[in-house]
N, C-alpha and C positions, 0 to 999 in steps of 0.2 A: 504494500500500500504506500503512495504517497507519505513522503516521512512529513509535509509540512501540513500536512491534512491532521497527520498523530498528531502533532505538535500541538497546531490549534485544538485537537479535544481535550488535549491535555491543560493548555493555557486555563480554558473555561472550567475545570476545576477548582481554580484558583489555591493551591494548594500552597501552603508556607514555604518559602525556600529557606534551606539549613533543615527541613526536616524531611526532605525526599531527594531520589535522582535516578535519573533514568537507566536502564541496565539492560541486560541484553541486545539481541541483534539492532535495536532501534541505536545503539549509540555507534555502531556499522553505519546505519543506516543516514544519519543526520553527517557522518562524513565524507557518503558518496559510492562506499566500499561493496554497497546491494541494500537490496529494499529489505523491509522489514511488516511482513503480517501484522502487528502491533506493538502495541509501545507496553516494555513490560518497567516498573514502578516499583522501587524498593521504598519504603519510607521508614523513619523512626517509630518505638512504640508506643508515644504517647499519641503521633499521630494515627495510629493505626487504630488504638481505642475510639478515638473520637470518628474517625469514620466508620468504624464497625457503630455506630452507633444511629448511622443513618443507613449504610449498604450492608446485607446480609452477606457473610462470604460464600462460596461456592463446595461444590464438595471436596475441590482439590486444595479449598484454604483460600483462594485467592475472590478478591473483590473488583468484577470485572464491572466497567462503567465502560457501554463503547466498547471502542477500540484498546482503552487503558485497561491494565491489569494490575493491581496493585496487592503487594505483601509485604511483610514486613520479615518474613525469612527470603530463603533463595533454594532451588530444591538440589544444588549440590555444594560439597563446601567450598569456602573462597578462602584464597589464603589473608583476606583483609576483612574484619567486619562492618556489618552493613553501617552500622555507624559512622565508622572510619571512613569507609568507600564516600558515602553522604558527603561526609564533611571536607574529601579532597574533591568532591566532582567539580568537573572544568563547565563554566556556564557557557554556552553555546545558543544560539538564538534566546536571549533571556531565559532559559534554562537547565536547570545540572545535569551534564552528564556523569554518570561514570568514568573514570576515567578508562582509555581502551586498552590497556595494559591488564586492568581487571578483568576486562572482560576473555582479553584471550589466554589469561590464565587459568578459569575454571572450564572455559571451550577446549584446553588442552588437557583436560581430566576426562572428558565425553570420546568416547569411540565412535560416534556414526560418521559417515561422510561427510555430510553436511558442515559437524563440528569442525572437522580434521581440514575442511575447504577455507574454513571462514580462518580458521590458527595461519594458514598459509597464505591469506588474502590481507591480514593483520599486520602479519610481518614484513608482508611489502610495502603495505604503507608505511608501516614503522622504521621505515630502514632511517637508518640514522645521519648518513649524510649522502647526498644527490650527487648525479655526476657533476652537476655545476656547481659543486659546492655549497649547496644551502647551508646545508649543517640541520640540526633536528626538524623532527617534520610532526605532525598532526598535533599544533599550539594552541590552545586554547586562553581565554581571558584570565583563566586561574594563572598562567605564567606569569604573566603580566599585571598582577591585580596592583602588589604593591608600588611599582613603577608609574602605574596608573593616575592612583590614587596622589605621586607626587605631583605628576604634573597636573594634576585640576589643584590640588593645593598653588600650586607656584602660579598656576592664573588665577586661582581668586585673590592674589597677592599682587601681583603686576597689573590686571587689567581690572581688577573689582565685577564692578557691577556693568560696566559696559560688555561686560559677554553675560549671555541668556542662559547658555544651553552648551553643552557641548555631547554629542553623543557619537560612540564608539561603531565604526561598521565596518561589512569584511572577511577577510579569511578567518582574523584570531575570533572574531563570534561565529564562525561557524567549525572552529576546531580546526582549520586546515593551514594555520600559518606556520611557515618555515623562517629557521631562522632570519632569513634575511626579508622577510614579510613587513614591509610597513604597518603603521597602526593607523590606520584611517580615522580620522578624526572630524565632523561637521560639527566647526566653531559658528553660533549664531552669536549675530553684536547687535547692538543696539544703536545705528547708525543715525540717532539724534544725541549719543556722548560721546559718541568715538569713532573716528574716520578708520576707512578701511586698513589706510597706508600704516597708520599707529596701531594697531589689530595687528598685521602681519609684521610689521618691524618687531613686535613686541615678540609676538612668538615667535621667532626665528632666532630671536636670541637666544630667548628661553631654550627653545631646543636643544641650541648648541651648548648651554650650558648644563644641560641633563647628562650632556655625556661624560662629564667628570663625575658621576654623583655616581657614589657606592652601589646604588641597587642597578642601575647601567651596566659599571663595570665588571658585576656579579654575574649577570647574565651574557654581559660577553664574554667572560671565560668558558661560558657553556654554547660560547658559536651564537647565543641568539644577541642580535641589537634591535631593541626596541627604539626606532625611529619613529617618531609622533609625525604624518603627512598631513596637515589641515587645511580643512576645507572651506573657505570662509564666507557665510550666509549674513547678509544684513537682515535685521529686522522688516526693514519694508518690501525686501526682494521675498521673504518667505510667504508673505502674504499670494505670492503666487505659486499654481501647483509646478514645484518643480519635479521633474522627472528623475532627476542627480539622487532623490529621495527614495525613490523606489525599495530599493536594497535598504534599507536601513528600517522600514516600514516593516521587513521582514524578520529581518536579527538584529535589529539595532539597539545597544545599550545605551542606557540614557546616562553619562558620565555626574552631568551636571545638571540640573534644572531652575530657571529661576520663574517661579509661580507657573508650573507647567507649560509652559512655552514652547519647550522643543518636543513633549510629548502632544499637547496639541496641534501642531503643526504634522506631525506622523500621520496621528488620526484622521485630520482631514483627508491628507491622500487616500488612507484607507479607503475610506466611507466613498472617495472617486471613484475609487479601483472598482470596489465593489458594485457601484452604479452601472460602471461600465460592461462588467461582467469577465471583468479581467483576473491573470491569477500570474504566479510564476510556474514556470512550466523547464521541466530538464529536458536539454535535446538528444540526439541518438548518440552527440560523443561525449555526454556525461555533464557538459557545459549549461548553465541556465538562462535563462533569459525573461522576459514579461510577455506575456502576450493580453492587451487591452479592450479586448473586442473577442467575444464568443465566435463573433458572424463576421469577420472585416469585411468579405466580397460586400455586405449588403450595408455598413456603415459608409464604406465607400460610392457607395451608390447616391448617397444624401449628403449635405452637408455636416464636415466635421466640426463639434465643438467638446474642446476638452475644458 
């Protein structure tokens, strides 16, 4: 099944994060590795009480909602508990996975085929460094959280309140960034306190001055450099649907917010998309793209307004 289809049933659960994450082939799945029948859902025990207390479980233990299947054991052992596994999973489209190291650790205790395809489908992707030298591969936001976290600290210090929003999009929100993966960053400003040109001088310094700083350095000794690329939206320009949005509508982290701003601004496209009858759609070489229109031959036939 479509993994962004899981996703969204998953999202409208609304479930706490720090007390679930996603586990099995779905965490394959949201990487590109193969599709995934459904999203299976490890959670902690307190939450587990509390939804056993609205969903009766099934007879195999688990509490199937949809597509979601959710436990609060796993039916073979892990060498990490569920707990633990929870508390390292890498956030990818706004939510946790497992990390995939787990996963192909209890798949290489399972004897079927299937298991033994997916151990060996894993470790390609895993492979640690590229013929072009990336250096690590399948990154996720947890790599990068504390890095993260400096640099919106160092712009809410340098630029204040003339930036809105900044939110995260990209390969490392969908788990697939290599070391040498920029971090995609859409900076909204508020271009009635602050001209574009002091926005980009400002963070360009900034930048270059992250790459002195301890938790940089840390991470390049492990081949990855987290380079911050930004994108920079004025407040007035947002007012219009931009299309540059799209992707970020889909996995986009909201780094910063100031009075929902950059998530209202999401939404809206949303709500177009949907209008439209649009969705994101994978192609046959595994690449994605948007397609806007159910029907194009017959939008094309009338006048377009987006």
């Amino acid at each position: 099944m479509e993994i962004s289809n899981l996703i969204s049933e998953l999202r409208r659960l609304n479930l706490p994060i720090g007390k679930y994450a996603v586990f099995g082939s779905a965490v394959m799945a949201v990487r590109g590795i193969r599709e995934s029948p459904n999203i299976d859902v490890i959670v902690t025990n307190d939450l587990w009480h509390k939804l056993v207390e609205a969903h009766t479980p099934d007879e195999e233990g688990f509490i199937r909602i949809g597509n979601v299947k959710i436990s609060n054991w796993w039916f073979v052992p892990t060498r990490k508990s569920l707990p633990a596994m929870i508390h390292e999973a890498e956030i990818i489209r706004g939510i946790p996975f497992v990390r995939i190291e787990e996963v192909k650790s209890y798949k290489s205790l399972l004897t079927g085929y299937k298991d033994r395809n997916d151990v060996k489908l894993i470790d390609q992707y895993l492979s640690d460094v590229s013929k072009n030298g990336e250096g690590p591969r399948g990154l996720g936001v947890r790599t990068y959280e504390k890095f993260l976290k400096i640099f919106v600290d160092k712009v809410n210090t340098q630029l204040g309140e003339g930036v809105l929003s900044l939110i995260l999009f990209g390969s490392s929100c969908l788990g697939k960034a290599n070391g040498n993966s920029d971090l995609d960053v859409f900076v909204f400003y508020d271009d009635k306190k602050i001209n574009r040109n002091e926005v980009s001088y400002t963070l360009v310094k900034l930048i270059l001055e992250l790459r002195s700083h301890p938790e940089y350095q840390k991470l390049a000794k492990k081949k990855i450099y987290p380079e911050v690329y930004p994108f920079l939206i004025s407040k007035s320009k947002a007012q219009d649907t931009l299309w540059v949005l799209l992707d970020a509508t889909d996995h986009g982290i909201i780094l910063k917010d100031t009075h929902g701003f950059g998530k209202g601004v999401l939404e809206k496209i949303r709500q177009k998309v949907s209008r439209l009858g649009g969705s994101r759609v994978q192609l046959g070489n595994g690449k994605w793209c948007w397609v806007l229109f159910k029907d194009f031959p017959q939008v094309t036939s009338g006048q377009i307004n987006l």
